[in-house]
N, C-alpha and C positions, 0 to 999 in steps of 0.2 A: 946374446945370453938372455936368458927369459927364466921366470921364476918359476923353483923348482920345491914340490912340498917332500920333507924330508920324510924318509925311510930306515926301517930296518933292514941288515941284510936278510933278514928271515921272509922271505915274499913279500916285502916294500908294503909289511906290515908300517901303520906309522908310528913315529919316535914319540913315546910317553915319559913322563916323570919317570925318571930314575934308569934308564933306558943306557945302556952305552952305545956309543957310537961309532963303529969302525973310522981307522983312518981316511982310508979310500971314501968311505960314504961323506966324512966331514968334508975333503979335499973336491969330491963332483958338488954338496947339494948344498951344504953348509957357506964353504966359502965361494962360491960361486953365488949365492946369493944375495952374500956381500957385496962382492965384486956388481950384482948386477943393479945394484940400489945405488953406488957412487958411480956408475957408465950408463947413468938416466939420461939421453940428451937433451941437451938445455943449449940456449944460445940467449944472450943480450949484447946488442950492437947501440952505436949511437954515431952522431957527426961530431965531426970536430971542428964544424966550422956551421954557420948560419946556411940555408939553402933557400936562393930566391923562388918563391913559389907568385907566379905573375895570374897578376887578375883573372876570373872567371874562367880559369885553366885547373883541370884536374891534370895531377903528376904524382909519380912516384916519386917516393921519397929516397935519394942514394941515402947511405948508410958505408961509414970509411973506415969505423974505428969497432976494434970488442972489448965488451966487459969481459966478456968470456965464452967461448965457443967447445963446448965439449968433445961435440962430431963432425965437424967441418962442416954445419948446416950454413955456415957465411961464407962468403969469402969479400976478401977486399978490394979483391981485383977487378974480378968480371960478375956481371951481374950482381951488383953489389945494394942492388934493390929489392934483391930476395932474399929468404929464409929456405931451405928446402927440409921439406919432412923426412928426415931419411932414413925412419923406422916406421913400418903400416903400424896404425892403432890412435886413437886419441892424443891431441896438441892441446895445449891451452897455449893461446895467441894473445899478444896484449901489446899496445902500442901506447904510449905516453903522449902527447901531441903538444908542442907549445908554440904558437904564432906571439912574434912583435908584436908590442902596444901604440905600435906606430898608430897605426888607425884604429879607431872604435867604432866604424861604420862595419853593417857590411854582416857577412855569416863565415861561418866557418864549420869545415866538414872532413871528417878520417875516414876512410874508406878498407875496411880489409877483404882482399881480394886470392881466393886460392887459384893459380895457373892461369893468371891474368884475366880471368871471366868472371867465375863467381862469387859475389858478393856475401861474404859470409857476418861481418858484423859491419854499423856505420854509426857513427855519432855525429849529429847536426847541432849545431849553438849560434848564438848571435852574439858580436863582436865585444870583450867585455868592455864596460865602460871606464875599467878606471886602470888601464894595463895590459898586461903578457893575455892573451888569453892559451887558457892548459883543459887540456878534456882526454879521455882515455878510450881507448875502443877496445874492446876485447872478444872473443869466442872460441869457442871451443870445436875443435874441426877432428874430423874425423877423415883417416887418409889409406887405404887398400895397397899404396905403392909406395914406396922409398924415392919419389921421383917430385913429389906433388910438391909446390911451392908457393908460401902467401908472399904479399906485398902489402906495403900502407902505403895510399896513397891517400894525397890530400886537396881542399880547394879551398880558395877564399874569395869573395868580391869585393873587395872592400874601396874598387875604384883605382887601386893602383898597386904594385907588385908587393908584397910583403916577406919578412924573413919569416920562415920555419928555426925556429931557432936552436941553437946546440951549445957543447964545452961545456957546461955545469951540471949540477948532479943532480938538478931540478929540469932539465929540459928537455929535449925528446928523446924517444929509448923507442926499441922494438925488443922483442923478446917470442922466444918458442921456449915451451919445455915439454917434452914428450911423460904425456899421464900413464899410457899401459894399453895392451895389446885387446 
């Protein structure tokens, strides 16, 4: 469903002050555009559990758990390191990132990746010194197919394996929400 500019029945003249509106015309253009404003696809995922992410190694990140999944862009079964875009037209992508404060050496890096190639956003930092280190990546992607799929992936050096961490309401999140065609 895609939005529709409403009409008169009189040659789709369009609907001004004071204007009535047929049933039929309220039932295709009125509430259908209701309907198409709450069936926006949106998806936020997260872990429910820490994910060892090992030295000098870039990795996807799994993802087990939804906030909320509108159009089946998750799932938690298979491939559960994707988002898939599954309406063509503009995404806004955003991924929340939190590494353990095990170590304060070292760098840390989000990577968001559409169809496992291209690098569409990346955020680089150095390890914080006094804790969690949290950084956000985000972009905005643009998709011609119902098929295309990002990922966050991440790296650290920090000299020895670190958690990616999860289960709170401050810790790592991915997210899609479909902006418009």
């Amino acid at each position: 469903m895609t939005w529709t500019a409403i009409s008169r029945a009189d040659f789709g003249n369009p609907v001004t002050d004071g204007d009535l509106v047929a049933s039929a015309t309220y039932n295709s253009q009125v509430k259908g555009n209701l309907e198409h404003l709450y069936s926006v696809p949106r998806c936020e995922v997260y872990r429910s559990g820490d994910q060892t992410i090992t030295n000098d190694t870039v990795q996807t990140v799994t993802w087990d758990s939804e906030t909320f999944d509108t159009a089946s862009i998750h799932s938690t079964v298979s491939a559960t390191g994707r988002l898939t875009l599954v309406r063509a037209g503009w995404w806004l992508i955003v991924a929340l990132c939190k590494f353990s404060g095990s170590s304060t050496v070292g760098h840390r890096r989000g990577i968001l990746r559409v169809n496992g190639t291209d690098i569409v956003g990346q955020y680089h930092c150095e390890a914080s010194s006094s804790g969690d280190t949290y950084f956000t990546v985000g972009a905005v992607v643009y998709t011609t197919t119902t098929t295309d799929y990002v990922q966050c992936r991440v790296y650290q050096n920090s000299g020895g394996n670190l958690a990616f961490e999860a289960g709170s309401a401050a810790a790592s999140r991915f997210s899609a929400v479909w902006l418009g065609a």
